[in-house]
mmCIF file of the N, C-alpha and C atoms, coordinates in Angstrom:
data_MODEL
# 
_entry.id   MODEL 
# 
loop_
_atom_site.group_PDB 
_atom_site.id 
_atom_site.type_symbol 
_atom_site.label_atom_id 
_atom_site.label_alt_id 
_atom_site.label_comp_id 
_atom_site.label_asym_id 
_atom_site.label_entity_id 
_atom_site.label_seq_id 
_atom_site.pdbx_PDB_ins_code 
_atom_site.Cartn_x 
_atom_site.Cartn_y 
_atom_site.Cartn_z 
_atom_site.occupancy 
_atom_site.B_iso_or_equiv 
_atom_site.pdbx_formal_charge 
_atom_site.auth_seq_id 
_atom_site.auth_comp_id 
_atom_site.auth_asym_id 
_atom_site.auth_atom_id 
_atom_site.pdbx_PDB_model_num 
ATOM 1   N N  . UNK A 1 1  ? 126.049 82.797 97.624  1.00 0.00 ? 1  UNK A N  1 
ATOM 2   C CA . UNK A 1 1  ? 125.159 81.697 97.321  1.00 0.00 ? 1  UNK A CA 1 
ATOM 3   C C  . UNK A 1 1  ? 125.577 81.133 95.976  1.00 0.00 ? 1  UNK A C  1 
ATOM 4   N N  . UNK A 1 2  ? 125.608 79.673 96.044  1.00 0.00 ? 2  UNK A N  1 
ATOM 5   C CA . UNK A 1 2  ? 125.803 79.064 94.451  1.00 0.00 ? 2  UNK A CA 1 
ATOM 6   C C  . UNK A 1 2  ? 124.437 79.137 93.433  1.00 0.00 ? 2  UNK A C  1 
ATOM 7   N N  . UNK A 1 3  ? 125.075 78.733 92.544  1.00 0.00 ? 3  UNK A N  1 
ATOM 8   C CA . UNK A 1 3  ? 123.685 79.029 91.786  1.00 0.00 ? 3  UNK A CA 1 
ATOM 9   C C  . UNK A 1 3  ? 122.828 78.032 91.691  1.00 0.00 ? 3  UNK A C  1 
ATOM 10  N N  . UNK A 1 4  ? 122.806 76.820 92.271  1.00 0.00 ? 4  UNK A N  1 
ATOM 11  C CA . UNK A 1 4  ? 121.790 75.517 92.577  1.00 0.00 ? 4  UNK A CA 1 
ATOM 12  C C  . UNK A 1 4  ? 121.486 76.062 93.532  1.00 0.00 ? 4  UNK A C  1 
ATOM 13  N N  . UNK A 1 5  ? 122.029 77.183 94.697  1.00 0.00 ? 5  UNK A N  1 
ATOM 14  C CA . UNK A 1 5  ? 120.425 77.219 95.700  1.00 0.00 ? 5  UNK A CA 1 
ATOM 15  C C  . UNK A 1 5  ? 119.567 78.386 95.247  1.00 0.00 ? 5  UNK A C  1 
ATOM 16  N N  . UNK A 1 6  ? 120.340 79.225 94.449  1.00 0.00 ? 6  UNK A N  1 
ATOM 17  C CA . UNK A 1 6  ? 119.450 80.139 93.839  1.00 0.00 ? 6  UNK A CA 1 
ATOM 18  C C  . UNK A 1 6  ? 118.520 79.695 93.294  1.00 0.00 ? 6  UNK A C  1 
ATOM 19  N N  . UNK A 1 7  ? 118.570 78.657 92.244  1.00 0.00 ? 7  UNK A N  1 
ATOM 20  C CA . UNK A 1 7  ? 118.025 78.077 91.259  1.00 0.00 ? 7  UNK A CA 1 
ATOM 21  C C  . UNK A 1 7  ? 116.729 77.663 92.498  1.00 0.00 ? 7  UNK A C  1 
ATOM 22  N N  . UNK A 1 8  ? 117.099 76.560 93.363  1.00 0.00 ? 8  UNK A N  1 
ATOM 23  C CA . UNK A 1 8  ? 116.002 76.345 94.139  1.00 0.00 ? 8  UNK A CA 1 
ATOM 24  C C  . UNK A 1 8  ? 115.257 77.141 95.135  1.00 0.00 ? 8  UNK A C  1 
ATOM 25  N N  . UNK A 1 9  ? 115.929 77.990 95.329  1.00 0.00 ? 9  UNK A N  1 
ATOM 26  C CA . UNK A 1 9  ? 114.861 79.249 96.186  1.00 0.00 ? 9  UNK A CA 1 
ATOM 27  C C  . UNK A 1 9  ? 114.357 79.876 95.240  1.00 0.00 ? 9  UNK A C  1 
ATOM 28  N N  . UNK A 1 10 ? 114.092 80.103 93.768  1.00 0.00 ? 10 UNK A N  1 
ATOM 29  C CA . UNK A 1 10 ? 113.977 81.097 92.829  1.00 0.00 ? 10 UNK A CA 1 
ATOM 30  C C  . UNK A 1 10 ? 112.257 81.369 93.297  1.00 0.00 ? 10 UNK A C  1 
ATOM 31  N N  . UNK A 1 11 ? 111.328 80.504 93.421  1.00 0.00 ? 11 UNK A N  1 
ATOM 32  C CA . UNK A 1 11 ? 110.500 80.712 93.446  1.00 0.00 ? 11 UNK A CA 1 
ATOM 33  C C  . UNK A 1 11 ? 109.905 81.813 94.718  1.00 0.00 ? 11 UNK A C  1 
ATOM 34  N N  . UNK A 1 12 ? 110.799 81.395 95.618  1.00 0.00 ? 12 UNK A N  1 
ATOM 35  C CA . UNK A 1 12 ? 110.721 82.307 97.033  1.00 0.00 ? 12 UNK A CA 1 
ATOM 36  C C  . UNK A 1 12 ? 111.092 83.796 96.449  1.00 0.00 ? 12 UNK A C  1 
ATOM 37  N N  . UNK A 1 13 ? 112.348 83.851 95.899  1.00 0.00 ? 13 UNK A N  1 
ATOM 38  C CA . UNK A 1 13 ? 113.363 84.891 95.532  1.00 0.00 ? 13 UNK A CA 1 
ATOM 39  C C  . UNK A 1 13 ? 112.677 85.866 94.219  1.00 0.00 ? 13 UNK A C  1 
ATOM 40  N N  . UNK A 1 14 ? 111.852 85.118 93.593  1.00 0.00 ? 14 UNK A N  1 
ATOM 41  C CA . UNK A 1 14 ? 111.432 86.333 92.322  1.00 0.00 ? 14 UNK A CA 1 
ATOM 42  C C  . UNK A 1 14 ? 110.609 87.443 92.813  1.00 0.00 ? 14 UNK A C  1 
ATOM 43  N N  . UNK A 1 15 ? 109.662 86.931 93.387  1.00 0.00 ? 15 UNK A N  1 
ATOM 44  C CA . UNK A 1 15 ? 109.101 88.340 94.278  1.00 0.00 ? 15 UNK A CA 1 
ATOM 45  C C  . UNK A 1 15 ? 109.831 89.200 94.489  1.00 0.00 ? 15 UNK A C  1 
ATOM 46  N N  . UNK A 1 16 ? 111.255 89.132 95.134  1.00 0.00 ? 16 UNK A N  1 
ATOM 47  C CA . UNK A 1 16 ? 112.028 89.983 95.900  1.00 0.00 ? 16 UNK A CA 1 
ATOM 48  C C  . UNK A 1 16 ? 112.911 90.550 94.461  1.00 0.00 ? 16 UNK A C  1 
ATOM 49  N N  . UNK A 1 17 ? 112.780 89.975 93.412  1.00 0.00 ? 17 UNK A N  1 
ATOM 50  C CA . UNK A 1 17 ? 113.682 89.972 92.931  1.00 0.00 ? 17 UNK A CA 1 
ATOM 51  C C  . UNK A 1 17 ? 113.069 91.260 91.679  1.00 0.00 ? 17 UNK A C  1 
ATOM 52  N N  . UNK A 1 18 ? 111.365 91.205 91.745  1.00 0.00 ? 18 UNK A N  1 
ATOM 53  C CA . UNK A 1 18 ? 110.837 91.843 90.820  1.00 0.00 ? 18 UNK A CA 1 
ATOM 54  C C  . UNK A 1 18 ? 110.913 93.673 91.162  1.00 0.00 ? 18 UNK A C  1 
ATOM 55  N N  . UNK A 1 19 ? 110.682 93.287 92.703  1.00 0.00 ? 19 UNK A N  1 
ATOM 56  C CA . UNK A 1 19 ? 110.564 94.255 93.536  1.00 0.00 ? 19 UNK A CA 1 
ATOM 57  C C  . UNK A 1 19 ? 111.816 95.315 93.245  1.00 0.00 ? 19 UNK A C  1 
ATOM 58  N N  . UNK A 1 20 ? 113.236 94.843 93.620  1.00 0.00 ? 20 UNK A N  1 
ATOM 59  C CA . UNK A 1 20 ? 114.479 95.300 93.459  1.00 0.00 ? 20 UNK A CA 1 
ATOM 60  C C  . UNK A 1 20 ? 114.532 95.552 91.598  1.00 0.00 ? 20 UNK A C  1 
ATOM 61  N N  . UNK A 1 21 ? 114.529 94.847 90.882  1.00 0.00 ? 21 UNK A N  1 
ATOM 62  C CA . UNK A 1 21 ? 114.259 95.001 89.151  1.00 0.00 ? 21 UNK A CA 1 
ATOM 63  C C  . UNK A 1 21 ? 113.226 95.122 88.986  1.00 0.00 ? 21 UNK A C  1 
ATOM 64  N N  . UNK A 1 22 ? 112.224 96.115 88.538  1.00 0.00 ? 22 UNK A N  1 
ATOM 65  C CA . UNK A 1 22 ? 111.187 96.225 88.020  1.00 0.00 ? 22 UNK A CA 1 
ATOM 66  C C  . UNK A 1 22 ? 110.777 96.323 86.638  1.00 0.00 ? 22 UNK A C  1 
ATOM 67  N N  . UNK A 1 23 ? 112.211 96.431 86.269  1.00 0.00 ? 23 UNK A N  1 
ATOM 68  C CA . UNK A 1 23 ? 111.587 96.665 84.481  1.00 0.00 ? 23 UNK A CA 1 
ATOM 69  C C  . UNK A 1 23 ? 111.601 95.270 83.762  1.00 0.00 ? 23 UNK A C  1 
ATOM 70  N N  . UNK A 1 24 ? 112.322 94.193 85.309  1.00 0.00 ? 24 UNK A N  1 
ATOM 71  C CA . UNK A 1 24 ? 112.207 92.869 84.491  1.00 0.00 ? 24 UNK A CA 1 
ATOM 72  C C  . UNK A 1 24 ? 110.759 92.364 84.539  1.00 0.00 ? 24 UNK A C  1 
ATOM 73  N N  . UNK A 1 25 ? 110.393 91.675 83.222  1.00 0.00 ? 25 UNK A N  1 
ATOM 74  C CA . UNK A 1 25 ? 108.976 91.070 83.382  1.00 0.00 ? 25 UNK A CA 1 
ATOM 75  C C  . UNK A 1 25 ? 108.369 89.963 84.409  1.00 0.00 ? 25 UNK A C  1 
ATOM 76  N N  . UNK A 1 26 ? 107.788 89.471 84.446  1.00 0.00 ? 26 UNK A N  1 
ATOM 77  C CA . UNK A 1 26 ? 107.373 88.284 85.248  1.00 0.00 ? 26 UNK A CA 1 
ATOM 78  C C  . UNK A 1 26 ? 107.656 86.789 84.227  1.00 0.00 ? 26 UNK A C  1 
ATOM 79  N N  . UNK A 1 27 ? 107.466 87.200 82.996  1.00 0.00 ? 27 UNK A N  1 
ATOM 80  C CA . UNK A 1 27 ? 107.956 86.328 82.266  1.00 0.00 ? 27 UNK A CA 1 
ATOM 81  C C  . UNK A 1 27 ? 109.323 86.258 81.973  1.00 0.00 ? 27 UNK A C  1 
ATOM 82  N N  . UNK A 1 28 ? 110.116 87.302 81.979  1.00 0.00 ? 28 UNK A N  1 
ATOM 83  C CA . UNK A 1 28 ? 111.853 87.475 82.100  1.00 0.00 ? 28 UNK A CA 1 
ATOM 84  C C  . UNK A 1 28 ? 111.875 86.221 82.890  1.00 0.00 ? 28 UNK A C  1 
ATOM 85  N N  . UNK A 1 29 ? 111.467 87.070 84.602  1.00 0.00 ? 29 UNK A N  1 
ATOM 86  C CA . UNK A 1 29 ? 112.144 86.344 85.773  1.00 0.00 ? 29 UNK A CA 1 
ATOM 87  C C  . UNK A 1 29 ? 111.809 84.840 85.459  1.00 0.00 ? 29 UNK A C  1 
ATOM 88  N N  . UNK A 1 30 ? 110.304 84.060 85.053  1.00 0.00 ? 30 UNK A N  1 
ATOM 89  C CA . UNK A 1 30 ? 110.390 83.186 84.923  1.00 0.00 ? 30 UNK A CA 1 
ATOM 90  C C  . UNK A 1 30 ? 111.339 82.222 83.974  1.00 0.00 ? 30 UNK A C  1 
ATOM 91  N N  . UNK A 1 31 ? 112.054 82.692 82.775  1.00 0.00 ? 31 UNK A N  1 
ATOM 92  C CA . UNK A 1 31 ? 112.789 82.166 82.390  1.00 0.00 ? 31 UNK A CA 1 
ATOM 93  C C  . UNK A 1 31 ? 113.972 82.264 82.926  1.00 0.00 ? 31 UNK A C  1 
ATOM 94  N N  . UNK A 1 32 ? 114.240 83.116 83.442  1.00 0.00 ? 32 UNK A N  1 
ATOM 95  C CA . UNK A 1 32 ? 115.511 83.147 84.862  1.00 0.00 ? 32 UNK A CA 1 
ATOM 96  C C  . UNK A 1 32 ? 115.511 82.064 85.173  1.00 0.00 ? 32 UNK A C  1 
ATOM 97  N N  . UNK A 1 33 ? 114.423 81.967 86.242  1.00 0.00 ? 33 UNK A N  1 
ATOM 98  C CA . UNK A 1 33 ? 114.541 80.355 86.577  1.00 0.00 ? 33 UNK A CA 1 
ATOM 99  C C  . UNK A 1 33 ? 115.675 80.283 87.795  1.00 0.00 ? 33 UNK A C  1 
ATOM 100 N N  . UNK A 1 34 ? 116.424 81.533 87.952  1.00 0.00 ? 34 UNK A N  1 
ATOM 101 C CA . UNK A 1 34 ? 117.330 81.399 89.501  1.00 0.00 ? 34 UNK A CA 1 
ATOM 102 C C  . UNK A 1 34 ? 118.815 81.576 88.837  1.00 0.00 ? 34 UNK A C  1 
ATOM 103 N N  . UNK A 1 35 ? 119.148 81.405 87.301  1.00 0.00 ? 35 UNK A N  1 
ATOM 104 C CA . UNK A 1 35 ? 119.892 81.421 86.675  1.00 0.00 ? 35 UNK A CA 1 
ATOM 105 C C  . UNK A 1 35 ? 120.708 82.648 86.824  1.00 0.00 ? 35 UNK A C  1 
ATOM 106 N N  . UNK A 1 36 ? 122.107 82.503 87.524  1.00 0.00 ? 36 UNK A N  1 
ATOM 107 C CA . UNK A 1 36 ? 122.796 84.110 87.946  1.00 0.00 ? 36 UNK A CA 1 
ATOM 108 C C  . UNK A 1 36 ? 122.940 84.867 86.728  1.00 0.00 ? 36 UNK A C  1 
ATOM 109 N N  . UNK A 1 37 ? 123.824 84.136 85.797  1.00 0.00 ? 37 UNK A N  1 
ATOM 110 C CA . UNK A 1 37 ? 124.162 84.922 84.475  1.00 0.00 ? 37 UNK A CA 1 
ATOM 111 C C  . UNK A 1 37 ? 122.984 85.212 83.789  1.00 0.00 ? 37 UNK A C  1 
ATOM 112 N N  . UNK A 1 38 ? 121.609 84.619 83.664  1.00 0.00 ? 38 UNK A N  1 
ATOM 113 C CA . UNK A 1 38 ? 120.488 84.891 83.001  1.00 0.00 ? 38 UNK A CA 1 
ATOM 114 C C  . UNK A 1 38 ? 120.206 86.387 83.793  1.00 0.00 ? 38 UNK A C  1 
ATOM 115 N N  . UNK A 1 39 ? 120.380 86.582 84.994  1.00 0.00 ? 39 UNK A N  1 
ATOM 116 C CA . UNK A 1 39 ? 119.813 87.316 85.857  1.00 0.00 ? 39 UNK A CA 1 
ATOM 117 C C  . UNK A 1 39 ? 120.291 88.716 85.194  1.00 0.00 ? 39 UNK A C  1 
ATOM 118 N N  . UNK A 1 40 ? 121.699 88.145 85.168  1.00 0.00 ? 40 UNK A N  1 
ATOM 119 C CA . UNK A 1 40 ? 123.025 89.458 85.415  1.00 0.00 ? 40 UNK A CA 1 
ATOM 120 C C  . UNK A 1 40 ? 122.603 90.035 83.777  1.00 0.00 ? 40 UNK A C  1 
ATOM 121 N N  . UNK A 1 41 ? 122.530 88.874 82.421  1.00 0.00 ? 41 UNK A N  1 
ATOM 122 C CA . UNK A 1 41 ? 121.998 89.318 81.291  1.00 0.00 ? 41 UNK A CA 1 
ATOM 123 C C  . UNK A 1 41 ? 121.266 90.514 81.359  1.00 0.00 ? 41 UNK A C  1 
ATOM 124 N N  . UNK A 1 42 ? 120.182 90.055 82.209  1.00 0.00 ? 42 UNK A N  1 
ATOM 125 C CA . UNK A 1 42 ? 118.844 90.500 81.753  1.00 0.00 ? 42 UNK A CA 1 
ATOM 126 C C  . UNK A 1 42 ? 119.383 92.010 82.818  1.00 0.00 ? 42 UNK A C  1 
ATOM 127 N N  . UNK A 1 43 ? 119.515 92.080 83.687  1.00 0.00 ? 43 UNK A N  1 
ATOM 128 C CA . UNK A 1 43 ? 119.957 93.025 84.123  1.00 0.00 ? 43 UNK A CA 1 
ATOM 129 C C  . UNK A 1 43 ? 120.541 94.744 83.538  1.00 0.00 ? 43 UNK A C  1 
ATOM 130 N N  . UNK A 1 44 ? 121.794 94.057 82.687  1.00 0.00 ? 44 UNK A N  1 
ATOM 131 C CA . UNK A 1 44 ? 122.580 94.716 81.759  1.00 0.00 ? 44 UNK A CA 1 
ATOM 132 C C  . UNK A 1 44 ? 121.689 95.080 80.532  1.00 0.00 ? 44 UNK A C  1 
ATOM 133 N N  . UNK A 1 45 ? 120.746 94.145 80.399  1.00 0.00 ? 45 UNK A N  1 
ATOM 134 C CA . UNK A 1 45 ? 119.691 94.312 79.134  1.00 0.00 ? 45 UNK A CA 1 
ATOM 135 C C  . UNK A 1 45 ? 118.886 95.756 79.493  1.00 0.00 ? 45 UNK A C  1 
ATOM 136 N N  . UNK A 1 46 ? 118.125 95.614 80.446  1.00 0.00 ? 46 UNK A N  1 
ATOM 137 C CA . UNK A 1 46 ? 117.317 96.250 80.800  1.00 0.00 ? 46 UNK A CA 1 
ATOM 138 C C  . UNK A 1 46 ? 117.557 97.805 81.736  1.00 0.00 ? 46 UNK A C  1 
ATOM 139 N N  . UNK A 1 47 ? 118.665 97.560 82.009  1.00 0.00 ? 47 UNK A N  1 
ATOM 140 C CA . UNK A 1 47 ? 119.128 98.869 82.721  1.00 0.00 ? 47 UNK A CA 1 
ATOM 141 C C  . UNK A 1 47 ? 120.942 99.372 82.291  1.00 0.00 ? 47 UNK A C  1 
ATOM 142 N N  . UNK A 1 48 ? 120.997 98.995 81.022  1.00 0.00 ? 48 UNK A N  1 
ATOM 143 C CA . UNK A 1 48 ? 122.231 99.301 80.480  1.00 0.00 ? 48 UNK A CA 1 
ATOM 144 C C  . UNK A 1 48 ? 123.591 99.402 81.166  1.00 0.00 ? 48 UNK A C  1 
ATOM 145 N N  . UNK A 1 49 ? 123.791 98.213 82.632  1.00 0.00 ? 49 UNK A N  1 
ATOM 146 C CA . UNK A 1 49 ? 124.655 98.465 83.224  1.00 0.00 ? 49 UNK A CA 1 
ATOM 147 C C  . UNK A 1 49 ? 125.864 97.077 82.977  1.00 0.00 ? 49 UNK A C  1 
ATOM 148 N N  . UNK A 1 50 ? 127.134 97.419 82.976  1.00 0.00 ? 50 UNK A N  1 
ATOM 149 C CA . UNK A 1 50 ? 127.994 96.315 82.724  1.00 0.00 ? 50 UNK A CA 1 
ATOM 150 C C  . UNK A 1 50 ? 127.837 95.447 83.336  1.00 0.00 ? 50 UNK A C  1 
ATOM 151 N N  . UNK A 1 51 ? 128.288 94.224 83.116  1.00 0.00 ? 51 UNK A N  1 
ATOM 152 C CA . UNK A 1 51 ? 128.449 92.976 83.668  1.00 0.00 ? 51 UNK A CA 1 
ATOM 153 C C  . UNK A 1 51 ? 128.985 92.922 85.197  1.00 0.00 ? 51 UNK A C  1 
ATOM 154 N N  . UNK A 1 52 ? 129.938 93.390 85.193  1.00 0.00 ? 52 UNK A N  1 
ATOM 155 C CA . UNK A 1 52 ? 130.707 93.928 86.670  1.00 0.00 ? 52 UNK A CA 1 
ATOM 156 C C  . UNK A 1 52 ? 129.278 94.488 87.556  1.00 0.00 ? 52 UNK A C  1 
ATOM 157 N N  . UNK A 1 53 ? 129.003 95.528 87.275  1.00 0.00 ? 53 UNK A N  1 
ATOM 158 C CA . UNK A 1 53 ? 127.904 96.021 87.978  1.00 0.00 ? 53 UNK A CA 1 
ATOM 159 C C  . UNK A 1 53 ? 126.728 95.606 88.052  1.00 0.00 ? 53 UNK A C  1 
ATOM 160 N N  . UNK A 1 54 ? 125.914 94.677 86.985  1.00 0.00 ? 54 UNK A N  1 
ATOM 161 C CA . UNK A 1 54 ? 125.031 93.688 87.307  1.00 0.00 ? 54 UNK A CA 1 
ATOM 162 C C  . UNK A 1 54 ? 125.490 92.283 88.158  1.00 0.00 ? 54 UNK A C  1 
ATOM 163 N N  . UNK A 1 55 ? 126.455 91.897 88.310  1.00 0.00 ? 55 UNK A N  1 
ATOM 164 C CA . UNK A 1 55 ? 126.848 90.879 89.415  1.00 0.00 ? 55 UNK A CA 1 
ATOM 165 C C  . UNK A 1 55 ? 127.287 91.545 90.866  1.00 0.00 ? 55 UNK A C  1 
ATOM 166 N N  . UNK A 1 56 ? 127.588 92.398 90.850  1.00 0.00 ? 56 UNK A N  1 
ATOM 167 C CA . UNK A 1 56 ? 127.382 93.430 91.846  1.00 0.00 ? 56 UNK A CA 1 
ATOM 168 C C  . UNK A 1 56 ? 126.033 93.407 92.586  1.00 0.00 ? 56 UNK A C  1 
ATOM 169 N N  . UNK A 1 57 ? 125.140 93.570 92.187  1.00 0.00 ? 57 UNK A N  1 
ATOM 170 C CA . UNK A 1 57 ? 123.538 94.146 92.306  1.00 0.00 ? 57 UNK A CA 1 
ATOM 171 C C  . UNK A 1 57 ? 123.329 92.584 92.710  1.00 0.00 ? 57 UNK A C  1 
ATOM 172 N N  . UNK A 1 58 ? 123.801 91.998 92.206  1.00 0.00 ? 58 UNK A N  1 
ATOM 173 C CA . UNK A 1 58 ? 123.010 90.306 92.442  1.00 0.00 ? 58 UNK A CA 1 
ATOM 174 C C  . UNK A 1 58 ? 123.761 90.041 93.933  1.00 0.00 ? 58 UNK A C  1 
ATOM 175 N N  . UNK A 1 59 ? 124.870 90.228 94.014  1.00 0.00 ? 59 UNK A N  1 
ATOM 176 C CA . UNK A 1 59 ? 125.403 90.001 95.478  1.00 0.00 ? 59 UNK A CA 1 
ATOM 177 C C  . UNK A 1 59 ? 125.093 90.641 96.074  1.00 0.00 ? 59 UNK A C  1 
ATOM 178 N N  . UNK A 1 60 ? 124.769 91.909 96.082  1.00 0.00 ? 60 UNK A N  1 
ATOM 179 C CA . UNK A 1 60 ? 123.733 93.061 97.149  1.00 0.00 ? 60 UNK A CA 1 
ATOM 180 C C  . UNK A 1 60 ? 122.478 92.275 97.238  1.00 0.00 ? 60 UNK A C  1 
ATOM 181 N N  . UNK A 1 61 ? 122.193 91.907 96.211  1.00 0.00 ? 61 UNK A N  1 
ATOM 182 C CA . UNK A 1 61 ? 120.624 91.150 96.415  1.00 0.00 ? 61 UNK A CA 1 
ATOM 183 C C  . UNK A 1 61 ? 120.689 89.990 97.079  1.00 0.00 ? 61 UNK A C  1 
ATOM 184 N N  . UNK A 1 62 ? 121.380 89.146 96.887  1.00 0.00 ? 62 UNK A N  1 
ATOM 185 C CA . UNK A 1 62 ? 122.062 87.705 97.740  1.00 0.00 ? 62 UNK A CA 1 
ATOM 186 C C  . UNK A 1 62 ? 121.963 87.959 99.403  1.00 0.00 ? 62 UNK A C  1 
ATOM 187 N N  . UNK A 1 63 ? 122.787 88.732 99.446  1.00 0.00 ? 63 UNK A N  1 
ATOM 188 C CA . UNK A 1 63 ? 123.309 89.923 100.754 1.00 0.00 ? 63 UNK A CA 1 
ATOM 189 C C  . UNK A 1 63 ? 121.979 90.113 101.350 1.00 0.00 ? 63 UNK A C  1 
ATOM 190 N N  . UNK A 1 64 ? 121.350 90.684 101.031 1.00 0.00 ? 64 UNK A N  1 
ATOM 191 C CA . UNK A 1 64 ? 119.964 91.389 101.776 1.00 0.00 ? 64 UNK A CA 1 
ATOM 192 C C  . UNK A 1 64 ? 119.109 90.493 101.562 1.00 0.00 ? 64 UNK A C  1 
ATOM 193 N N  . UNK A 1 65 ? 118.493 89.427 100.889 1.00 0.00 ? 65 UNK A N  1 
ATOM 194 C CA . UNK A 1 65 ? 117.742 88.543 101.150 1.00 0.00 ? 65 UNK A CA 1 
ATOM 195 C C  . UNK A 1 65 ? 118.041 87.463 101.996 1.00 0.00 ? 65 UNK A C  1 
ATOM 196 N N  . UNK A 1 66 ? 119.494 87.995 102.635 1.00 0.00 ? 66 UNK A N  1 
ATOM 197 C CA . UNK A 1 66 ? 119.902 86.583 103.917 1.00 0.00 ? 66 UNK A CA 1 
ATOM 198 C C  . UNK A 1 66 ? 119.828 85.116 102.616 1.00 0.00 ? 66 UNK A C  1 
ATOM 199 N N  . UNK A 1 67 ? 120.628 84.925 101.058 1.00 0.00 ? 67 UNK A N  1 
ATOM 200 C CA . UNK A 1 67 ? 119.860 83.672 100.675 1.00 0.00 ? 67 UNK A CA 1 
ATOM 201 C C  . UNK A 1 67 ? 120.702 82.762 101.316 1.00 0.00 ? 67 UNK A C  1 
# 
């Protein structure tokens, strides 16, 4: 998925997205905003994992939400 349809499903997608990340806030995700690299940031922020492996997790997540 590009990141303009992310961006526009975000609102569908944060639910799913809080669910799978939980230590991100509701206010994180809202400044997400659908934003991959914001995502992948906050990701690496919050669960100390590299960049590689937070874009990883986002395409597993891509992947399983059919986006």
């Amino acid at each position: 998925m590009n990141s303009d349809t992310m961006q526009g499903k975000w609102k569908q997608l944060k639910g799913q997205a809080k669910e799978r990340w939980g230590k991100l806030t509701d206010d994180e995700l809202d400044q997400i905003e659908g934003h991959r690299d914001q995502l992948a940031g906050k990701i690496q922020e919050r669960y100390g994992k590299t960049k590689e492996e937070a874009e990883k997790e986002i395409d597993e997540f891509e992947r399983d939400c059919n986006c």
